[in-house]
N, CA, C and O atoms as a CHARMM CRD file, in Angstrom:
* protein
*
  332
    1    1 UNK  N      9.81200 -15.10200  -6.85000 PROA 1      0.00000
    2    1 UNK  CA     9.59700 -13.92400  -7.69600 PROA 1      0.00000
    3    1 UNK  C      9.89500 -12.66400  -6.87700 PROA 1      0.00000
    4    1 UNK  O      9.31000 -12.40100  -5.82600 PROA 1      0.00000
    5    2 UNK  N     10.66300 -12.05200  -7.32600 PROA 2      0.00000
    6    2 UNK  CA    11.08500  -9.97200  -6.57600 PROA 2      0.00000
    7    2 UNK  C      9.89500  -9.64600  -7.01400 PROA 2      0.00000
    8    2 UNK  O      9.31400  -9.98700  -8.04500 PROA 2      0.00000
    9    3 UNK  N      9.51800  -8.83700  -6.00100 PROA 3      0.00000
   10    3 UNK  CA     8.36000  -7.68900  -6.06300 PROA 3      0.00000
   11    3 UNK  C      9.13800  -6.70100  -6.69700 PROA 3      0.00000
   12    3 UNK  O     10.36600  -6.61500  -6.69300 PROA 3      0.00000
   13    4 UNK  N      8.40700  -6.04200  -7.18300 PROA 4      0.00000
   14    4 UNK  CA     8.77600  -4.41800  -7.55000 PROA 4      0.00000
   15    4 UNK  C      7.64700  -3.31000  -7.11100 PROA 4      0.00000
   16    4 UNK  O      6.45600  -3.47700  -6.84800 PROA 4      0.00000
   17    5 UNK  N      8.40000  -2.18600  -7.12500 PROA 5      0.00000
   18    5 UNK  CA     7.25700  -0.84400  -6.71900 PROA 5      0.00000
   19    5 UNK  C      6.65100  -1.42500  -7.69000 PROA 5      0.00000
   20    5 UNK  O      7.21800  -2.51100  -7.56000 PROA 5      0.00000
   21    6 UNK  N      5.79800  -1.61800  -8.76000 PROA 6      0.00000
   22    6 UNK  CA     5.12300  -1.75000 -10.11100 PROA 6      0.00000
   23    6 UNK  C      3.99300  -2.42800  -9.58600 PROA 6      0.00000
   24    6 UNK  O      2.81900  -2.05800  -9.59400 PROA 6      0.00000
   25    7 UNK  N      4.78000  -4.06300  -8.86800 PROA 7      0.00000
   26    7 UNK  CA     3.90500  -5.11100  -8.35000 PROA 7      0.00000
   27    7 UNK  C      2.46300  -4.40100  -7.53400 PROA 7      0.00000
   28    7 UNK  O      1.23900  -4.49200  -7.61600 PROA 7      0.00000
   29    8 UNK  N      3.43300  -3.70400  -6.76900 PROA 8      0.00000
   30    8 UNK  CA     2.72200  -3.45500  -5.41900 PROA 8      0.00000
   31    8 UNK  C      1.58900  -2.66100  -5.58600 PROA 8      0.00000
   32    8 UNK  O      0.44800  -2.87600  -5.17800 PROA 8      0.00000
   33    9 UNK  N      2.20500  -1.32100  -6.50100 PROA 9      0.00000
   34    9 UNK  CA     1.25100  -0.12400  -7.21000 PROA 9      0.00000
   35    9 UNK  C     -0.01400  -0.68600  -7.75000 PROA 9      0.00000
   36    9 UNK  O     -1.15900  -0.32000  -7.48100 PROA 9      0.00000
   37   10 UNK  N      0.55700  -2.09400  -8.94700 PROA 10     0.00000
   38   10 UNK  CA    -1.05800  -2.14100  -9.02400 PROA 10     0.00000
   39   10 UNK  C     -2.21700  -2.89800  -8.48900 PROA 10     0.00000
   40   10 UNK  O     -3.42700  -2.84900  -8.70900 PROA 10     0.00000
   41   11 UNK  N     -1.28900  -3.77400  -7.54300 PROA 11     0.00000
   42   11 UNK  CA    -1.92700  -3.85100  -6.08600 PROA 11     0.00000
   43   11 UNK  C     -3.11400  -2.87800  -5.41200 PROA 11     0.00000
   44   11 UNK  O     -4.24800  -2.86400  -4.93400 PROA 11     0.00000
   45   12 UNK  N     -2.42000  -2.40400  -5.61600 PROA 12     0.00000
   46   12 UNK  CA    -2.74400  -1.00100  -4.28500 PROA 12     0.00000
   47   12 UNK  C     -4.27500  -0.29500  -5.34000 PROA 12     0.00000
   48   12 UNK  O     -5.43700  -0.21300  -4.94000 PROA 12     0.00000
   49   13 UNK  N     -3.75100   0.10400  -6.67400 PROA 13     0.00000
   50   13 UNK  CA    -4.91800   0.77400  -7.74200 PROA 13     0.00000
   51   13 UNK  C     -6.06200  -0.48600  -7.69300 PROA 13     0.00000
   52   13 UNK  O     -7.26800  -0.31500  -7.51500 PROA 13     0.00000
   53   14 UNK  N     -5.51700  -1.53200  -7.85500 PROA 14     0.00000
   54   14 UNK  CA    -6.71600  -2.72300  -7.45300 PROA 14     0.00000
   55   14 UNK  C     -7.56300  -1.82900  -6.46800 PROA 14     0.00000
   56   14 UNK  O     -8.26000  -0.81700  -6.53000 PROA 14     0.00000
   57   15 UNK  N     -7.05800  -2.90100  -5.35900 PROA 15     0.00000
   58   15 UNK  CA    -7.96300  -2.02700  -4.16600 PROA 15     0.00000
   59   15 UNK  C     -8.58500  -1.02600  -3.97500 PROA 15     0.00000
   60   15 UNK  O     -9.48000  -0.99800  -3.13100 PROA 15     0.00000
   61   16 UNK  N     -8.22000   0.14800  -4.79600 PROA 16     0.00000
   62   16 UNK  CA    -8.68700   1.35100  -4.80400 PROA 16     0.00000
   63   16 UNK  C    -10.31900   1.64300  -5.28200 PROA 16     0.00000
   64   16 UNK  O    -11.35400   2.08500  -4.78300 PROA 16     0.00000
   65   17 UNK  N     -9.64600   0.87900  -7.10000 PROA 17     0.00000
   66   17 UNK  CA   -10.86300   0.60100  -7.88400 PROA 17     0.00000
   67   17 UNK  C    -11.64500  -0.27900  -7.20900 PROA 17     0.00000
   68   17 UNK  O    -12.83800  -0.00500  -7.33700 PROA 17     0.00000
   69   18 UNK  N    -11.43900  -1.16400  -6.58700 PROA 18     0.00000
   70   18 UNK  CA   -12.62000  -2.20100  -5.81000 PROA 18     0.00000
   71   18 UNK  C    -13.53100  -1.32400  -4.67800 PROA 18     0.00000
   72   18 UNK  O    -14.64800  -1.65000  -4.27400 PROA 18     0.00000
   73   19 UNK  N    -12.87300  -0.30200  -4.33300 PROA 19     0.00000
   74   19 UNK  CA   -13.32900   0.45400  -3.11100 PROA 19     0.00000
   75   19 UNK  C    -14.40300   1.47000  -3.95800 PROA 19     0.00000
   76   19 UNK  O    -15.59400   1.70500  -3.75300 PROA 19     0.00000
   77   20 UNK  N    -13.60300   1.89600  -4.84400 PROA 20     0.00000
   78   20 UNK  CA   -14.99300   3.31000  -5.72900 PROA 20     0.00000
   79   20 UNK  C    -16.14700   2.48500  -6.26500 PROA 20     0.00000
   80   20 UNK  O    -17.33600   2.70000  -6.02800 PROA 20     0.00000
   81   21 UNK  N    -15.58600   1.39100  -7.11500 PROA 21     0.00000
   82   21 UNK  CA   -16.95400   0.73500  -7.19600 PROA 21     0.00000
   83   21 UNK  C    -18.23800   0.47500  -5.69500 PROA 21     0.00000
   84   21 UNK  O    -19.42700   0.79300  -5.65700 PROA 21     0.00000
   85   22 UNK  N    -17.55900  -0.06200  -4.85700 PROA 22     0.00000
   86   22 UNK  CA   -18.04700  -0.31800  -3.76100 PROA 22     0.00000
   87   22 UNK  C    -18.92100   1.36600  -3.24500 PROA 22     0.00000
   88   22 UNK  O    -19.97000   1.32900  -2.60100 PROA 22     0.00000
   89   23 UNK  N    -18.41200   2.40400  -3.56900 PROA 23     0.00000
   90   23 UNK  CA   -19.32400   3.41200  -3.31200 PROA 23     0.00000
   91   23 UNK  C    -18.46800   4.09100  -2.02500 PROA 23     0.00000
   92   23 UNK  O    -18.48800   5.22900  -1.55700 PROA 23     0.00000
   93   24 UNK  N    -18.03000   3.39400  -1.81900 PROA 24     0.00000
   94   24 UNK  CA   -16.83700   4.00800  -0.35700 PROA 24     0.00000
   95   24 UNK  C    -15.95900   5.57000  -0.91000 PROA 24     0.00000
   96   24 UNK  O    -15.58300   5.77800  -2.06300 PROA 24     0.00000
   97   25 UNK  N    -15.78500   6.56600   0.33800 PROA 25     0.00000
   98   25 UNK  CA   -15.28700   7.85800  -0.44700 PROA 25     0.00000
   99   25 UNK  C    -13.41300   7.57500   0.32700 PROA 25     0.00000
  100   25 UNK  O    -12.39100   8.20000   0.04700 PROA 25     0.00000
  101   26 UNK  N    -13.52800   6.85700   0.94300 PROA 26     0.00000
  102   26 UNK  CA   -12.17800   6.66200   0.82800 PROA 26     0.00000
  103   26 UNK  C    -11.79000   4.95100   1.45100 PROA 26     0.00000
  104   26 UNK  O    -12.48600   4.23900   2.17500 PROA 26     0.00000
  105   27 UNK  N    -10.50600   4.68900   0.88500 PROA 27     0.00000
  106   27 UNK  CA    -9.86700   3.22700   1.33700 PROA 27     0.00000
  107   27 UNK  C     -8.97200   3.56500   2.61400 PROA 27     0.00000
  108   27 UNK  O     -8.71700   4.76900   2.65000 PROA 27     0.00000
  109   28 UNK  N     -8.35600   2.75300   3.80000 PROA 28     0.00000
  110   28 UNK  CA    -7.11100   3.14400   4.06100 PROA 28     0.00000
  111   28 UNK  C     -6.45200   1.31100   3.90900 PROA 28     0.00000
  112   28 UNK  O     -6.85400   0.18600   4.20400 PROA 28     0.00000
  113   29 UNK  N     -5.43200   1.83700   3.36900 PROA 29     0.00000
  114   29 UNK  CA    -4.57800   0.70100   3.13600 PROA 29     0.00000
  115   29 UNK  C     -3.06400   0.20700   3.91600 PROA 29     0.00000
  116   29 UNK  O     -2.06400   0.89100   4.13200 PROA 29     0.00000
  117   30 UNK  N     -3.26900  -0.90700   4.16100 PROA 30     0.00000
  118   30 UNK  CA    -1.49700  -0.72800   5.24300 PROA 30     0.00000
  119   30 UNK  C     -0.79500  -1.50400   4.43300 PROA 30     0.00000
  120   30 UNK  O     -1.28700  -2.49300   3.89000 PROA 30     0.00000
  121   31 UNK  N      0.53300  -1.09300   4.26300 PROA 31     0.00000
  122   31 UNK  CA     1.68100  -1.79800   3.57400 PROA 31     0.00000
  123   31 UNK  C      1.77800  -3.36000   3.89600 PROA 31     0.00000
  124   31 UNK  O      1.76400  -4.11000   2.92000 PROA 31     0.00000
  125   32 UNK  N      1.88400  -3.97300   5.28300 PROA 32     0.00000
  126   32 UNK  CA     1.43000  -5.16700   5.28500 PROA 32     0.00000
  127   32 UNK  C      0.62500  -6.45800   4.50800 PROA 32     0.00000
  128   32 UNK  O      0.85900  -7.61600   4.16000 PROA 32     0.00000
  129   33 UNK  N     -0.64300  -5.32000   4.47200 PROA 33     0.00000
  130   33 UNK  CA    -1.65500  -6.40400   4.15900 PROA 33     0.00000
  131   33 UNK  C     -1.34100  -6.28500   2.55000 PROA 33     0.00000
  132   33 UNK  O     -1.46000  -7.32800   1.90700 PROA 33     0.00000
  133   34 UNK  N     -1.00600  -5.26400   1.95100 PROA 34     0.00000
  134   34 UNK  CA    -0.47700  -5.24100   0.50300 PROA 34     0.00000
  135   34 UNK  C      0.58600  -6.60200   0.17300 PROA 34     0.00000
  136   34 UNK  O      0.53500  -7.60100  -0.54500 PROA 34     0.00000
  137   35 UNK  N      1.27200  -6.17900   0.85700 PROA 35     0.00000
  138   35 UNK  CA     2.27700  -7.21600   0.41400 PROA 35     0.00000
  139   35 UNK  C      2.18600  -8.78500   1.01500 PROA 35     0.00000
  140   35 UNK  O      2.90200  -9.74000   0.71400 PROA 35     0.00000
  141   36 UNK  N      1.23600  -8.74000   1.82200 PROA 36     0.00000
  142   36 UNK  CA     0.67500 -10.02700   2.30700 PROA 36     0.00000
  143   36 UNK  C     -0.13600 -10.74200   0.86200 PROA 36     0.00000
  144   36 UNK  O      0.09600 -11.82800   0.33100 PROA 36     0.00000
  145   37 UNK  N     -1.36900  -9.45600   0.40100 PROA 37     0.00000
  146   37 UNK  CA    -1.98500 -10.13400  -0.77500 PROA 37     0.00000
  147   37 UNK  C     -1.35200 -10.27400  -2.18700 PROA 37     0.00000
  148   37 UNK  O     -1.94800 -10.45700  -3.24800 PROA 37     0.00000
  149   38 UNK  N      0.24300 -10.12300  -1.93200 PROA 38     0.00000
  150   38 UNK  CA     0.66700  -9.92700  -3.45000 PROA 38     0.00000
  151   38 UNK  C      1.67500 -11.12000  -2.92300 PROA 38     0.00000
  152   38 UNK  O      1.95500 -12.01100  -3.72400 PROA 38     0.00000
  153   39 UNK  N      2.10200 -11.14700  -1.89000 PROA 39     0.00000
  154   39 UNK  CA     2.39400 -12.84700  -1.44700 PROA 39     0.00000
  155   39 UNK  C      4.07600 -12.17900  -1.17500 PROA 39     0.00000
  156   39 UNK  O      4.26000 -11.02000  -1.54700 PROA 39     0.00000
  157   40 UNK  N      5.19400 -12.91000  -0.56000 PROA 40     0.00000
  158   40 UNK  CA     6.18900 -13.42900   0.31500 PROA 40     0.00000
  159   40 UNK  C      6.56400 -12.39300   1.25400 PROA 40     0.00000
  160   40 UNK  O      7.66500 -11.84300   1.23600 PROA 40     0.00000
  161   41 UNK  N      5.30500 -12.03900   2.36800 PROA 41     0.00000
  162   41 UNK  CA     5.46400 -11.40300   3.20400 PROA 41     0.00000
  163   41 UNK  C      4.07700 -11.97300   4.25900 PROA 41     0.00000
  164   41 UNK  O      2.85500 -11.87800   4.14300 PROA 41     0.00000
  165   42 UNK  N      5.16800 -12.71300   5.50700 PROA 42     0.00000
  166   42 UNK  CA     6.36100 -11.80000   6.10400 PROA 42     0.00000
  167   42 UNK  C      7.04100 -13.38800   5.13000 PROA 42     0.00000
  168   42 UNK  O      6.46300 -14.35600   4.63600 PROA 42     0.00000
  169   43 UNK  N      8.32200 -13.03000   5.20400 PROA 43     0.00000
  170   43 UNK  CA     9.58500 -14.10100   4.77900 PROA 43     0.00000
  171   43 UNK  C     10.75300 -13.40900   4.66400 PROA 43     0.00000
  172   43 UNK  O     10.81100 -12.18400   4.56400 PROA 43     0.00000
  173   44 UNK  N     11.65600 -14.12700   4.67400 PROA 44     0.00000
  174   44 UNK  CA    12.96800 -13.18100   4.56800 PROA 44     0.00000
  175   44 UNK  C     13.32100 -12.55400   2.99900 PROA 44     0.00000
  176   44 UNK  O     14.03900 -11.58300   2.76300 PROA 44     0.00000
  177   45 UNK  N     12.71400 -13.26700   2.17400 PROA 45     0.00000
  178   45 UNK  CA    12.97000 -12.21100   0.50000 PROA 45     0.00000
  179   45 UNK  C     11.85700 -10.96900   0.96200 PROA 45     0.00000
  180   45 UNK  O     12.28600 -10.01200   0.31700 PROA 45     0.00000
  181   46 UNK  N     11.16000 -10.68200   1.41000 PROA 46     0.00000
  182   46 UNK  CA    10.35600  -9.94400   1.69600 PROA 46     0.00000
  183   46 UNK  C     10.78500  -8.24100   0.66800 PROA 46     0.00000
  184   46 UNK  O     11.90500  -7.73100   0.68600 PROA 46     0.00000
  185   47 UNK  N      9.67800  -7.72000  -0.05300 PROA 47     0.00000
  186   47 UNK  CA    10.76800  -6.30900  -0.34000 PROA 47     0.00000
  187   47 UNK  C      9.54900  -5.07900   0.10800 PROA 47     0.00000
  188   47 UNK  O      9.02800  -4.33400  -0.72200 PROA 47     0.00000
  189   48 UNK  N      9.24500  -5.06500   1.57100 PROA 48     0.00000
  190   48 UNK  CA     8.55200  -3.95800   1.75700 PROA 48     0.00000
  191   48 UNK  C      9.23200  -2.81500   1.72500 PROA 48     0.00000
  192   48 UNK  O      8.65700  -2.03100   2.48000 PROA 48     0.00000
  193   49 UNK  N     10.09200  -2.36100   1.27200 PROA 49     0.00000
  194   49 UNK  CA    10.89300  -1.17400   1.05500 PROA 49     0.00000
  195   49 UNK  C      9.92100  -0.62000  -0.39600 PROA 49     0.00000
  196   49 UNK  O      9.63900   0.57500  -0.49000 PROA 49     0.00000
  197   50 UNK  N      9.54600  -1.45300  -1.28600 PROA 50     0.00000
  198   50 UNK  CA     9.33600  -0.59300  -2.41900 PROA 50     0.00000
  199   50 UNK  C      7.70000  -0.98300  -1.93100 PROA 50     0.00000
  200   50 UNK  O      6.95600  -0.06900  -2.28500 PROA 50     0.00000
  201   51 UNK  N      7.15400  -1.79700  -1.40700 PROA 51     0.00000
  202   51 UNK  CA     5.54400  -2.10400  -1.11300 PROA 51     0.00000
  203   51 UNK  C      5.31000  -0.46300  -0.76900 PROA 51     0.00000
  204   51 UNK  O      4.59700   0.30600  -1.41400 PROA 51     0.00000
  205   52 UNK  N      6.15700  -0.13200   0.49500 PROA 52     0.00000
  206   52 UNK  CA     5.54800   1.53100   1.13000 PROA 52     0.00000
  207   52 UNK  C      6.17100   2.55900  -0.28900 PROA 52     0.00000
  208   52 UNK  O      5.56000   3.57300  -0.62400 PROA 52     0.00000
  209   53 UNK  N      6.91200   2.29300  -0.70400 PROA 53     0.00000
  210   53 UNK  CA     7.35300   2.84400  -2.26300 PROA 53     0.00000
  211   53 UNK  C      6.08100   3.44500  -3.35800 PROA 53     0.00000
  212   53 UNK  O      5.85500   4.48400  -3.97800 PROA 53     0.00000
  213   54 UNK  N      5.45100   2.13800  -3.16500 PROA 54     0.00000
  214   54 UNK  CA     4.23700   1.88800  -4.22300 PROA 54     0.00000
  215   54 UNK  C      3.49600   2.65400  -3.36300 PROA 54     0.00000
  216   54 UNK  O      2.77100   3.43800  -3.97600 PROA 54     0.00000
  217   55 UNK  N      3.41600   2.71400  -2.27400 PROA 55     0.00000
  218   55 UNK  CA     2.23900   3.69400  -1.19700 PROA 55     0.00000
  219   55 UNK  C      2.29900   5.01800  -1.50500 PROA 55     0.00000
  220   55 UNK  O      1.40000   5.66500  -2.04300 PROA 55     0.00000
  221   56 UNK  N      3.73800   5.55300  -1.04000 PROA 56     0.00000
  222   56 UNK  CA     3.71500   6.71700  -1.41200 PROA 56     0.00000
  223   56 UNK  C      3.30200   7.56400  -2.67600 PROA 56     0.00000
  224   56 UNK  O      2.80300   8.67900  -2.82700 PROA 56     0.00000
  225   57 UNK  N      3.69800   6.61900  -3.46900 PROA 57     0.00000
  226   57 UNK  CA     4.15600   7.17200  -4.76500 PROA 57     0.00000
  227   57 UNK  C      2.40600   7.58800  -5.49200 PROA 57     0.00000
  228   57 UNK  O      2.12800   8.55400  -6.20300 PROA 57     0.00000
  229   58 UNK  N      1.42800   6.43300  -4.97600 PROA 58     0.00000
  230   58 UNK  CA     0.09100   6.69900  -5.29400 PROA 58     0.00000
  231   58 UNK  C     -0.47400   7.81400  -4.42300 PROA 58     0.00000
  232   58 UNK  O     -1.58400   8.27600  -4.68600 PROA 58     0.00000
  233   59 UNK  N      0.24500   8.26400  -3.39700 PROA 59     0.00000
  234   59 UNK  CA    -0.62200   9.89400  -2.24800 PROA 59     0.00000
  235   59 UNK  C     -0.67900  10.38000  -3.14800 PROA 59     0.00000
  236   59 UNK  O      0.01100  10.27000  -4.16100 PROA 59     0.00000
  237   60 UNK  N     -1.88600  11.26900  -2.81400 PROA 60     0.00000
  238   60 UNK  CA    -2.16800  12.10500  -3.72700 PROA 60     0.00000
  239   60 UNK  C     -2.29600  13.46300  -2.32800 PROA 60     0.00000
  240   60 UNK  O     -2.74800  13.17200  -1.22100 PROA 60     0.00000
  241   61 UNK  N     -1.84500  14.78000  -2.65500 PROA 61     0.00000
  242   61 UNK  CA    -1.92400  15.79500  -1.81200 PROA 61     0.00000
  243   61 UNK  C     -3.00000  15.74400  -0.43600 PROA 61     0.00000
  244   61 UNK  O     -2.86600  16.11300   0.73100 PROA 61     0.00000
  245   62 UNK  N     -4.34000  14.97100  -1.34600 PROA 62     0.00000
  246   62 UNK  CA    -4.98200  15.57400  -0.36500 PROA 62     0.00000
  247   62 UNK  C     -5.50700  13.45000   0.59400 PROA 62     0.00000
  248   62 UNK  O     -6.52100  13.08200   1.18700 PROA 62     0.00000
  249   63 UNK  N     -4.68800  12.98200   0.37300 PROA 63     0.00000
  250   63 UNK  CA    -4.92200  11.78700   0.77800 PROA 63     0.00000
  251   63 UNK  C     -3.90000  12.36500   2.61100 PROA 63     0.00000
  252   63 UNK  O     -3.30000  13.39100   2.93300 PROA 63     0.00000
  253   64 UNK  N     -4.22800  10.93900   3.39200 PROA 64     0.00000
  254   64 UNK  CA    -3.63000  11.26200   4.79400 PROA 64     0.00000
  255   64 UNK  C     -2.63400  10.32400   5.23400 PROA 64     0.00000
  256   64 UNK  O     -3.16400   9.21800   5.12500 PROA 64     0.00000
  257   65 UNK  N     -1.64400  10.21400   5.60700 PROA 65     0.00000
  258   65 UNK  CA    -0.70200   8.72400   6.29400 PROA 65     0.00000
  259   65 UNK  C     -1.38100   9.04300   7.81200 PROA 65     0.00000
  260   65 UNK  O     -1.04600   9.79600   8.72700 PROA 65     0.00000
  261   66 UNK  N     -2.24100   8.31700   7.66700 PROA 66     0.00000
  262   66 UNK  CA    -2.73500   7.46900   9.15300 PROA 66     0.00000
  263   66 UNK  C     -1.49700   6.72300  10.70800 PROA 66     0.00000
  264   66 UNK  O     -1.77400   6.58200  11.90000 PROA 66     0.00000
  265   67 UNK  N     -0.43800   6.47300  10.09700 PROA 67     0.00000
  266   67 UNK  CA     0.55600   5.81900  10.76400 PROA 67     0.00000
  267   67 UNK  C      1.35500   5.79600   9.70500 PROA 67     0.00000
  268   67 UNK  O      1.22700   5.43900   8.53300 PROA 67     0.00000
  269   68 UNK  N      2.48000   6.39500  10.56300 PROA 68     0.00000
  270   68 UNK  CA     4.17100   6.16400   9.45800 PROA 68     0.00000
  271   68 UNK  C      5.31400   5.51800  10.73500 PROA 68     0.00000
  272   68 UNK  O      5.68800   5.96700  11.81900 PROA 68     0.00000
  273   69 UNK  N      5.61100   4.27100   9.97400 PROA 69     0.00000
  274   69 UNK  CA     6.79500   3.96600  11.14700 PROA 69     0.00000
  275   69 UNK  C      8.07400   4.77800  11.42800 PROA 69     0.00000
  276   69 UNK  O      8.48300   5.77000  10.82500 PROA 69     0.00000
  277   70 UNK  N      8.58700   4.16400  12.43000 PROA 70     0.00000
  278   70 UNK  CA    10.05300   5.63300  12.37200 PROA 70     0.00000
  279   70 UNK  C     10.50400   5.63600  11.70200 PROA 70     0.00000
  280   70 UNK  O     10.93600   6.77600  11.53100 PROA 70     0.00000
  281   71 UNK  N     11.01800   4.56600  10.49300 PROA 71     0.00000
  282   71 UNK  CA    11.78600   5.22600   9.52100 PROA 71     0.00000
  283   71 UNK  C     11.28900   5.11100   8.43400 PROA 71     0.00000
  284   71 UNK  O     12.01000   4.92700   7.45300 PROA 71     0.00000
  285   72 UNK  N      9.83000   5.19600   8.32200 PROA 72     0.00000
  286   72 UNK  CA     8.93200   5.29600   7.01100 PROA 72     0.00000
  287   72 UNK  C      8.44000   4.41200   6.29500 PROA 72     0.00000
  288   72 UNK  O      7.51900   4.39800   5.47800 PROA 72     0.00000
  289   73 UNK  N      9.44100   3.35500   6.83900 PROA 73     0.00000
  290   73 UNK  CA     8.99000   2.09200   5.06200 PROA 73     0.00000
  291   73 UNK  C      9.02700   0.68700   6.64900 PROA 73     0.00000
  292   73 UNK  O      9.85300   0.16400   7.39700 PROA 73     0.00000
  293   74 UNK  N      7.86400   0.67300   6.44100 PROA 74     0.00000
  294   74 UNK  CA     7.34900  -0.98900   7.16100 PROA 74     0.00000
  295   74 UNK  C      6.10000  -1.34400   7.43400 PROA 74     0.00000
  296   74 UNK  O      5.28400  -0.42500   7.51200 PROA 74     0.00000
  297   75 UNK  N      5.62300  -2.75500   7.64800 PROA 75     0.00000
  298   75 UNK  CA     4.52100  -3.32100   7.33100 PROA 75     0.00000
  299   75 UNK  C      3.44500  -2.62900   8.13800 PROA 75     0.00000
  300   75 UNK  O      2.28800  -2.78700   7.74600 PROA 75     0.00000
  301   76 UNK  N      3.72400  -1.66800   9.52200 PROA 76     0.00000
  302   76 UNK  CA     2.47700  -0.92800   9.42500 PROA 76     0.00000
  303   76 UNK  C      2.33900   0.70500   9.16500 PROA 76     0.00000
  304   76 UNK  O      1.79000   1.53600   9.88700 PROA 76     0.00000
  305   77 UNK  N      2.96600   0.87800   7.99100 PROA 77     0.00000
  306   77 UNK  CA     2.38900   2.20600   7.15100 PROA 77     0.00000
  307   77 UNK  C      0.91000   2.38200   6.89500 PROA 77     0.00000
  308   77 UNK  O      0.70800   1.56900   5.99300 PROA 77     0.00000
  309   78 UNK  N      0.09100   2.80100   7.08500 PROA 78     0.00000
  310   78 UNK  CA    -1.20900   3.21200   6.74800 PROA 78     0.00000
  311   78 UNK  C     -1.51600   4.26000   6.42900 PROA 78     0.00000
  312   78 UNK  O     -1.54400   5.16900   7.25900 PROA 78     0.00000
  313   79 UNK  N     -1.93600   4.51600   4.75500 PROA 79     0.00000
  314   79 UNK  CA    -2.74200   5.54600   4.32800 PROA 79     0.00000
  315   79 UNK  C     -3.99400   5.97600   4.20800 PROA 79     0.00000
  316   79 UNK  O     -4.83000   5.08700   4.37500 PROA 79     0.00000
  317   80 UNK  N     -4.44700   7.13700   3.95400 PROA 80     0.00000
  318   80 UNK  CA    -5.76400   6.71900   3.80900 PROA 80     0.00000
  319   80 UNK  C     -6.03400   7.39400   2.20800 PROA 80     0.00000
  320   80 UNK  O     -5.76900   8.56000   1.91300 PROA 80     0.00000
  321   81 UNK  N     -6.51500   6.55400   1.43900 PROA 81     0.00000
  322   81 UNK  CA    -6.36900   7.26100   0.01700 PROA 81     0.00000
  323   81 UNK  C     -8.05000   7.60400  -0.21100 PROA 81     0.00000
  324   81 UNK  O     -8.96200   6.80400   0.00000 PROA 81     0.00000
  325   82 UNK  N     -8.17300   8.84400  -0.63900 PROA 82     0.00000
  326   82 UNK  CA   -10.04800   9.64800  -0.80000 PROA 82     0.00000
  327   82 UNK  C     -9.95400   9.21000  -2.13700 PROA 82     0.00000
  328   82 UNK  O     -9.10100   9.19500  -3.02500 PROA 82     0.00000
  329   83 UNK  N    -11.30700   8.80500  -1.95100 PROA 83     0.00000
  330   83 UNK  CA   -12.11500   8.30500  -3.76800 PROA 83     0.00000
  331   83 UNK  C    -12.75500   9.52000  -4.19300 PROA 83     0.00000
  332   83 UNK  O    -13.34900   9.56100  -5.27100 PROA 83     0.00000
């Protein structure tokens, strides 16, 4: 199965919502472990190009990138997204 940014996004809003319930004021999330729990990563179909896709695309202004690799899109991107 291809991932898509879509996959990953609601991946990622998962986690989020699991975190506000939890009472936590913020998550940080790494592209890795995203696409680890949405499954064929690491492998060679792998599509972390749109996993950090789905990352970005959920920042919100006042959220932080904790770690950005050199060229932006790889398994250790880390954000930190505020609840």
């Amino acid at each position: 199965m291809r991932m898509t940014v879509d996959t990953f996004r609601k991946e990622i809003e998962r986690l989020i919502t699991e975190a506000k319930k939890r009472g936590e004021s913020y998550i940080d999330i790494k592209s890795g472990e995203v696409h680890r729990s949405v499954g064929g990563y690491p492998g060679k179909n792998h599509n972390m190009p749109s996993c950090c896709q789905a990352m970005y695309s959920l920042k919100k202004p006042s959220d932080e990138i904790i770690y950005s690799p050199p060229k932006g899109k790889g398994a250790t991107l880390k954000i930190r997204y505020y609840l």
